[in-house]
N, C-alpha and C positions, 0 to 999 in steps of 0.2 A: 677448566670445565666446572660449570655449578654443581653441587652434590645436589643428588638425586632420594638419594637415602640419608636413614639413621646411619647406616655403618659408613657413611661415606666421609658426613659431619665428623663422626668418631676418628676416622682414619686421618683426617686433615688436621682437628684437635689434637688428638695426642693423646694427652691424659683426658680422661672424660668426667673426675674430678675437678679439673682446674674449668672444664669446659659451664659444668653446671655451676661451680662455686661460684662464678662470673656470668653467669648468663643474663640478656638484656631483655628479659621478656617483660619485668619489671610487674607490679601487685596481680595475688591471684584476685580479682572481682570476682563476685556474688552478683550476677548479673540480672538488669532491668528491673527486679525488686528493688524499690525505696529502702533508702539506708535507715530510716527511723521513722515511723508512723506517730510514735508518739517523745519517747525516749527509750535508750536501751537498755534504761535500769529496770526500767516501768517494765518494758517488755520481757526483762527478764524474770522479774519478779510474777509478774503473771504467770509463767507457764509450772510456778510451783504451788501458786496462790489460787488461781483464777480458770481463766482459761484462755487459748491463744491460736488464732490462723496463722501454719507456717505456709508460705508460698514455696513450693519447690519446683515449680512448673520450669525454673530454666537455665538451673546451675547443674545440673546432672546431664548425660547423654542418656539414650532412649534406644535400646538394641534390641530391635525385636527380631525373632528368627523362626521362622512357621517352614515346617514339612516333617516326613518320615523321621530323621533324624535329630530334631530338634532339640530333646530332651536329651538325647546319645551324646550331640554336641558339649552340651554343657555338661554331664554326669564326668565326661574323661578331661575336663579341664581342669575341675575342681575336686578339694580335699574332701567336701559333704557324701554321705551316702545320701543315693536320691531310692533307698529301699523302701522308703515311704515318702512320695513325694507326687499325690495325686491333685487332680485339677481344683484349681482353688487354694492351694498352699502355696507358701512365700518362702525362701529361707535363704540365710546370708551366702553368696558365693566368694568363694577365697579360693582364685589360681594360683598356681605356684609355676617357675619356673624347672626345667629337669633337676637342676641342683638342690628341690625343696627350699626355694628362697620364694616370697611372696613377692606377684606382680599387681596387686592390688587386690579390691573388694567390690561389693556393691551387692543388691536385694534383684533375686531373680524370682520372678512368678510366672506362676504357673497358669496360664491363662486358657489353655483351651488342647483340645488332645495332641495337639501338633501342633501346638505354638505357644511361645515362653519371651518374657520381655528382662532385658537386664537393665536395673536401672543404675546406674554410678557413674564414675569419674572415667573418662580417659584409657588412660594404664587396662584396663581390665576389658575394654569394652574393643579395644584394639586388638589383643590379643583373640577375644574372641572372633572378632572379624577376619581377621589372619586365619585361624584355623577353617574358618566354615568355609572360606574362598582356598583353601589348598590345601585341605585334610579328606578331600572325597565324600563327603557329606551329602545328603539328599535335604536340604537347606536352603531356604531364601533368604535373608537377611535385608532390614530396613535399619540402618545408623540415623538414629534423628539426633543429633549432635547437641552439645549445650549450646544457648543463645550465645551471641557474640558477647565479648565482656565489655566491648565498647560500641555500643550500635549507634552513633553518633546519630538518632534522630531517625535513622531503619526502622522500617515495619521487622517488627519483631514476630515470626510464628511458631509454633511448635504443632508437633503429631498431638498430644493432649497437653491438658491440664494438668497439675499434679499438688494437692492441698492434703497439708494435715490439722484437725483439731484434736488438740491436746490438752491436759493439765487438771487438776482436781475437776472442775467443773465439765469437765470434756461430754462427758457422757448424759448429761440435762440438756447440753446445747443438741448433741447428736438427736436426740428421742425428740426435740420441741422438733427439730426439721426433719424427720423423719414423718411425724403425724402421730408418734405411739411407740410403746415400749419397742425395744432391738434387742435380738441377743445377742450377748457381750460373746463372740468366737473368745475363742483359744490363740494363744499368742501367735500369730505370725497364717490365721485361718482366714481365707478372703468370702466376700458375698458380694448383699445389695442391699442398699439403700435408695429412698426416696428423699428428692429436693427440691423444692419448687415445683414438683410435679416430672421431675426427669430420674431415671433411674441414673445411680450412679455406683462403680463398683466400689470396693471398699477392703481392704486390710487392716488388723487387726493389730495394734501398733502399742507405743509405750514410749516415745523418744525422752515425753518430759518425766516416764515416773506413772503417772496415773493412767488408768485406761483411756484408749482415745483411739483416732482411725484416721488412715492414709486413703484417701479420694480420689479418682482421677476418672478422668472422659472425656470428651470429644472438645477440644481447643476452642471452638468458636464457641462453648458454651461456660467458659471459662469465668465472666463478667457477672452472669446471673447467679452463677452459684456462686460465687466469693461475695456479692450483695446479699443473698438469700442467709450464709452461714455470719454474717457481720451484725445482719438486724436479728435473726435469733439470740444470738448472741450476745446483746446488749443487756438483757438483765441478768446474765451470769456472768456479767465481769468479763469478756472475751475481747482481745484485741488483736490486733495483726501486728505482727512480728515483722522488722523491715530484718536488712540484709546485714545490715552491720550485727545486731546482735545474734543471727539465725545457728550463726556457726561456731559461738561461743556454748550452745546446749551441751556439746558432747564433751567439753569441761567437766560438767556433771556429771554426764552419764554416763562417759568411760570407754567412746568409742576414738581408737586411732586412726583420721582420715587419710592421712594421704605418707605413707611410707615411700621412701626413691622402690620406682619399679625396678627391680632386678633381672635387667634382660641388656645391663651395657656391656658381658664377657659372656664366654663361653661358647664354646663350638654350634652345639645343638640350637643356640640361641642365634646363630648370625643367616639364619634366612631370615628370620624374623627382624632383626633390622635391616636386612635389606629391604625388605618387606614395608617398612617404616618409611613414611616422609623423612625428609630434612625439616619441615614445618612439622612436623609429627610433634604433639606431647610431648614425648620423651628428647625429641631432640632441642625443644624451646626451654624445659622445665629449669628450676633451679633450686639450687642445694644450698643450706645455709644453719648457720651456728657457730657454737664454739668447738665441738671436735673435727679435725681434720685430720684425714689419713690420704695417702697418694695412692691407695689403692681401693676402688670403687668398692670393691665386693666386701671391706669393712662396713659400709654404710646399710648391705642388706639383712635384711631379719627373715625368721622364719614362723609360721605361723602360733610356733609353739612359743615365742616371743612376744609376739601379742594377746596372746590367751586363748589362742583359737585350738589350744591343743585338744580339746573335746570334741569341736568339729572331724576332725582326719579319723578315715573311716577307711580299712582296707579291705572294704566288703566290694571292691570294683577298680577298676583300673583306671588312671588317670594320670597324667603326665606329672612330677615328681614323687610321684608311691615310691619309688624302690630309694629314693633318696632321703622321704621323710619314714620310714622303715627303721632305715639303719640309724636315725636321730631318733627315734620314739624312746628308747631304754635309756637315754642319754639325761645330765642336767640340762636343763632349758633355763634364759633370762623369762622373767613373768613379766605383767599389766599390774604397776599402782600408777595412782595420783599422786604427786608431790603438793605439798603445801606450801608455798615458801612465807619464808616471815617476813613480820608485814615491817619492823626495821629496816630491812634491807632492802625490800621494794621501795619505802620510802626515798631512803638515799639515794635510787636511781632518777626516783620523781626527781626528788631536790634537783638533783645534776642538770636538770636542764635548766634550771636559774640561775647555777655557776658562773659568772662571766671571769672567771679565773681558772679553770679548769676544762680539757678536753671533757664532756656529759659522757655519761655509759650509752650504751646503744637505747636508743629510744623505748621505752614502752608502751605500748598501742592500748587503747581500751576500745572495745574488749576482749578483742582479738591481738596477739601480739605479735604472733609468727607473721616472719617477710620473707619467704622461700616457699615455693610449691613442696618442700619437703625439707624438716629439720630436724636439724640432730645438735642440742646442747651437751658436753659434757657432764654425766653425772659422775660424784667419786666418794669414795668415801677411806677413810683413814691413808688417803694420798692416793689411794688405784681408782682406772676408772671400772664403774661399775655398771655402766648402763649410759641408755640415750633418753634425754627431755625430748619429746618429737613435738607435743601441739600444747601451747601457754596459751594463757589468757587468766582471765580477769571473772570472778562470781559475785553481784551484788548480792546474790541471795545466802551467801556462802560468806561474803564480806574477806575475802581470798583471792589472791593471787595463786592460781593453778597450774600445773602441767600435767600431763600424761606420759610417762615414761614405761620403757621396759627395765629391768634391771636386776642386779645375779640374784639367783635362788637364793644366796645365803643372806638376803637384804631383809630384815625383818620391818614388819610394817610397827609405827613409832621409832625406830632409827632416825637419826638427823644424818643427811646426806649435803652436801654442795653443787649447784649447779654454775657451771660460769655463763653468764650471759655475754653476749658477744661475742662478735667474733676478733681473731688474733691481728696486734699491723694494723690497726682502725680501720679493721674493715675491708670485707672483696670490693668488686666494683662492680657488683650489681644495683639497680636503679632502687631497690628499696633501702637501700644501705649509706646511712651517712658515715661521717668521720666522729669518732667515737674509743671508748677506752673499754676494757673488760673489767669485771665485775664477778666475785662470786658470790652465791646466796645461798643464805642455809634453807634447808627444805625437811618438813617432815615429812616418812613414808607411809602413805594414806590409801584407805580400799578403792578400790573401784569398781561400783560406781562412788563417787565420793559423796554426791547428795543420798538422804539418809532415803528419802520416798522412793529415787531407784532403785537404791540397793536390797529394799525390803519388795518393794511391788514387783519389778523385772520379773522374779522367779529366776525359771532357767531360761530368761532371752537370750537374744543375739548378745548382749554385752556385757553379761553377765558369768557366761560361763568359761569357765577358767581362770576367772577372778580370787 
């Protein structure tokens, strides 16, 4: 009989480690955005230099959820206090599972008295839809899903648009297409702008560092306004950002995308994959690196692990309170950046001109991760100490990066080890060739790591618990 469900897959797999460490979903794409508009150094460099159009219109899902309940819905899902959270404001949502383990993230705003739109990945957006469809809610919900990652040549459509300009020059390019001075909101405070003569809303943003604002409205007018922000934007240096370097930014600025959702154990969690496809996110995803454990619930983290410890607020009630409660007085792992050195990146480059040697596992520029969710090895004086989850590559930084959590007692300037690779050359997932391990020294680095985040952010979304 086909499974019907997550728990079903689960139940026929076995281990739900071995299931993910193997899975045949093969590259997360960044999808129908152009891989390079120009190059992805250029591109990079711009968004610290210059300024830069991100297209986000269709890597993300679009969860909108209008009635009585709407704001109810999401206040008891997430760790945020919504004690100040009126029409017009944005702020990061971070669910958790009953066991206080994170099921993802993503930016919910607040659009209107009774209606709130979440925008992120998968993981979170599911979970929400699960509750609203069987938590008795007075709720409508509309899922507008990410584009296909492969549309082989499909009319591609979405519910809106979704752009951001960013980067030193951000705020020249906003005002010339605007018609006149704007004021600069408060971090994460939404309005309006004028484009071409359309109004358009706007969010109060910061991805690359310098002020800048997140766009979006009505999908059909998608073409005029990304021509409209392109020719302003020519004499401040503005370019578009394809897709290969888009999701190399948060390198710099210190945001963890994509943690394994924490919802493959546990009692209180098995409607919810029941609840799940077998096609579901979670049942396609894939796990990948150099630590491996046979037991899944190793792989999950808690918010206070990513730095979100600032967010968790027990001014309300919300599904992990009484779990992240009894963690709050506790050591937490924190959010640095590793640095690794540029020796030993080297040596991995070299390796693939070896014709005498198995190469170490590939290094991608400028994205390196090949798993919907990764966990390298970190260790120091021979213990491990923590997880590398999202690598890549900074021309602006002229660095080899990762994003790690790791133990409180980790002081930033320590040199720590991460092993790249994975063990046995390799699972047999599609991104994964035949290969050797490698370890690399790394130094322990703030984050955000680029200096204009870390001083502009303030107290952003990425910055707090840094």
């Amino acid at each position: 009989m086909a499974a019907k469900s997550l728990e079903d897959v689960l139940q026929a797999a076995g281990n739900p480690v071995q299931m993910l460490r193997n899975s045949q979903i093969g590259a997360y794409v960044y999808p129908v955005v152009g891989a390079e508009f120009s190059n992805w150094r250029s591109e990079q460099y711009a968004w610290q230099h210059s300024a830069v159009l991100f297209d986000q219109t269709h890597h993300m899902v679009n969860l909108y959820a209008r009635g009585r309940d709407a704001v109810r819905l999401m206040s008891e899902l997430t760790i945020n206090s919504f004690s100040n959270f009126p029409v017009n404001r944005a702020k990061q949502m971070v669910p958790c599972t009953h066991g206080g383990h994170v099921i993802g993230d993503g930016i919910l705003f607040h659009l209107g008295e009774e209606e709130v739109v979440f925008v992120g990945r998968n993981p979170t957006a599911n979970w929400i839809q699960f509750n609203a469809e069987t938590g008795g809610y007075d709720v409508e919900t509309t899922y507008d899903n990410r584009s296909p990652s492969i549309p082989d040549g499909k009319l591609v459509t979405r519910e809106e648009y979704r752009f951001q300009i960013q980067g030193p020059n951000a705020w020249a390019v906003i005002e010339k297409l605007h018609g006149g001075p704007l004021e600069q909101l408060k971090f994460f405070h939404m309005s309006t702008m004028n484009i071409g003569g359309r109004p358009v809303r706007t969010l109060r943003h910061g991805m690359a560092g310098a002020p800048g604002l997140e766009i979006w409205g009505p999908y059909a007018e998608k073409d005029a306004i990304r021509d409209a922000i392109l020719k302003a934007g020519a004499e401040f240096d503005l370019i578009p950002v394809g897709s290969r370097a888009y999701p190399s930014n948060t390198l710099e600025s210190g945001w963890i995308p994509s943690p394994l959702p924490a919802i493959y154990t546990g009692e209180k969690m098995k409607p919810y994959r029941e609840w799940l496809g077998a096609d579901s996110y979670e049942a396609g995803g894939s796990l990948g690196g150099s630590f491996v454990s046979d037991n899944v619930e190793d792989y999950y983290v808690t918010p206070y692990d990513l730095g979100y410890g600032p967010f968790v607020k027990f001014d309300h009630d919300f599904v992990g309170r009484e779990a992240l409660e009894a963690m709050a007085g506790t050591p937490h792992r924190k959010k640095v950046t590793l640095a690794w050195n540029a020796e030993d990146i080297g040596r991995i480059w070299a390796s693939q001109a070896d014709t005498n040697a198995l190469p170490y596992k590939f290094f991608d520029l400028p994205l390196a991760n090949y798993a919907s969710s990764n966990y390298d090895r970190v260790e120091a004086e021979g213990h491990l100490v923590g997880f590398s989850m999202f690598t890549g590559y900074s021309y602006n930084e002229r660095s080899a990066l990762s994003l790690a959590t790791v133990d409180p007692d980790i002081e930033l300037g320590n040199e720590v080890l991460v092993t790249w690779g994975e063990p046995d050359g390799g699972t047999k997932k599609k991104t994964v060739e035949p290969h050797r391990q490698t370890r690399v020294r790394a130094i322990v680095s703030p984050v955000p790591y680029s200096k204009t985040a870390r001083e502009e952010y303030a107290q952003g979304w990425r910055t707090q618990g840094a």
